[in-house]
N, C-alpha and C positions, 0 to 999 in steps of 0.2 A: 525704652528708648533713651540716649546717652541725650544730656544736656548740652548744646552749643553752647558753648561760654563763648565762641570769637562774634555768632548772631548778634547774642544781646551786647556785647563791647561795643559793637558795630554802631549799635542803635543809640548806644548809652554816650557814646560819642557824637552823635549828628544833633541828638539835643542837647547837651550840655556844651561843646565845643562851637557847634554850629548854630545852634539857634539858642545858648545860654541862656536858657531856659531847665525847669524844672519836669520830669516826665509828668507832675500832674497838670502845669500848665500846657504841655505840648498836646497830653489827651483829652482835654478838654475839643481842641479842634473836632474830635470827631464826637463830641457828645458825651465823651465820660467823666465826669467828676471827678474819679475819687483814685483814676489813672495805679487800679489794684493789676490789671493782669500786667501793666510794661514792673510794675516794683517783682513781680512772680519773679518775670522773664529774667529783671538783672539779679534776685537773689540764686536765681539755679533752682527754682519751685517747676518754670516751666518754660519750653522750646519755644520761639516765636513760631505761631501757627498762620498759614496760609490768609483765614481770618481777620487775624491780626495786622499783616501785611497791608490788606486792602481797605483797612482802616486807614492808616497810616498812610499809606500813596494815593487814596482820594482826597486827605483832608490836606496832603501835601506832595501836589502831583511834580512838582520839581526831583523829588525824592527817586535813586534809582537803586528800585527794586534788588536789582539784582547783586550788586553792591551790597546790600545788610547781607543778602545769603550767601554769596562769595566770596567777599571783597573784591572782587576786581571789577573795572572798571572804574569811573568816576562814580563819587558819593552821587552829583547830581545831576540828572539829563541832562541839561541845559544846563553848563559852569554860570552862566550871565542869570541863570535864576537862584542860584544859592545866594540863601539869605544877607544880606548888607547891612554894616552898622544903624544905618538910616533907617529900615525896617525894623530892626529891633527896638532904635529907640520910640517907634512907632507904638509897635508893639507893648512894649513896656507903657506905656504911657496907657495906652488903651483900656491894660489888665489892673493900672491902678484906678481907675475914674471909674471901672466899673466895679474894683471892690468898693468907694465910695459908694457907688449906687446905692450895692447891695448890704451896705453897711446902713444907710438912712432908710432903704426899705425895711429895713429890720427895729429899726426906729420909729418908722412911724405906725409897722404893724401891733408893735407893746403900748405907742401912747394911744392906739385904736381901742387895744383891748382893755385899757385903765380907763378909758371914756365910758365903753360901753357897761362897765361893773359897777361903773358911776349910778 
C-alpha cells in the first residue's frame, strides 16, 4: 500500500500550525506517551490508520475527520471550536506545572529511596 504523504501533512499541520504543539504533546491527549506511531505516520513508515483517526477525533472531537483524509472541507467541524490563542496559552501553562509535578515526584521518589538505604 502507497504512503499518503498529503494524510500525514494534513495531520502534521493541525498540530503544529493549529494547536502549536508538539505531536508528542498532542498524543498524549489520548493516552500515549511516547506519540511513536503519529512520528511513523510523518516519517512515511506508516499510512494513518482508521484507528488512529479515532484516537485523535475522540481526544479532539472539534477535529474533522474527513479533512485529514481528503482535505476538503473545513479542518474543523465547528470554525468557533478550533483552538484560540487563549487556550493554548492555557494549555501551555497546564503542560508546564505538570512537568514540574512530575519533575518533584521524581524528586521525592530518589530522596524516598536514599532514606530507606539509610
Amino acid at each position: 500500500m502507497a504512503i499518503n504523504k498529503a494524510q500525514a501533512d494534513r495531520l502534521k499541520e493541525l498540530i503544529e500550525k493549529d494547536y502549536h504543539t508538539t505531536p508528542a504533546k498532542f498524543a498524549r491527549k489520548w493516552g500515549d506517551e511516547r506519540a511513536q506511531i503519529l512520528y511513523n505516520v510523518f516519517s512515511g513508515t506508516n499510512n494513518i490508520t482508521n484507528n488512529l483517526l479515532d484516537k485523535i477525533c475522540t481526544a479532539y472531537p472539534e477535529i474533522n475527520r474527513a479533512w485529514i483524509l481528503t482535505g476538503q472541507g473545513e479542518k474543523f467541524i465547528d470554525p468557533t471550536t478550533a483552538p484560540d490563542a487563549e487556550q493554548r496559552t492555557r494549555d501551555v501553562e497546564i503542560e508546564r506545572l505538570q512537568e514540574i509535578i512530575a519533575s518533584q515526584q521524581r524528586t521525592i521518589e530518589m530522596l524516598t529511596s536514599k532514606l530507606t538505604k539509610e
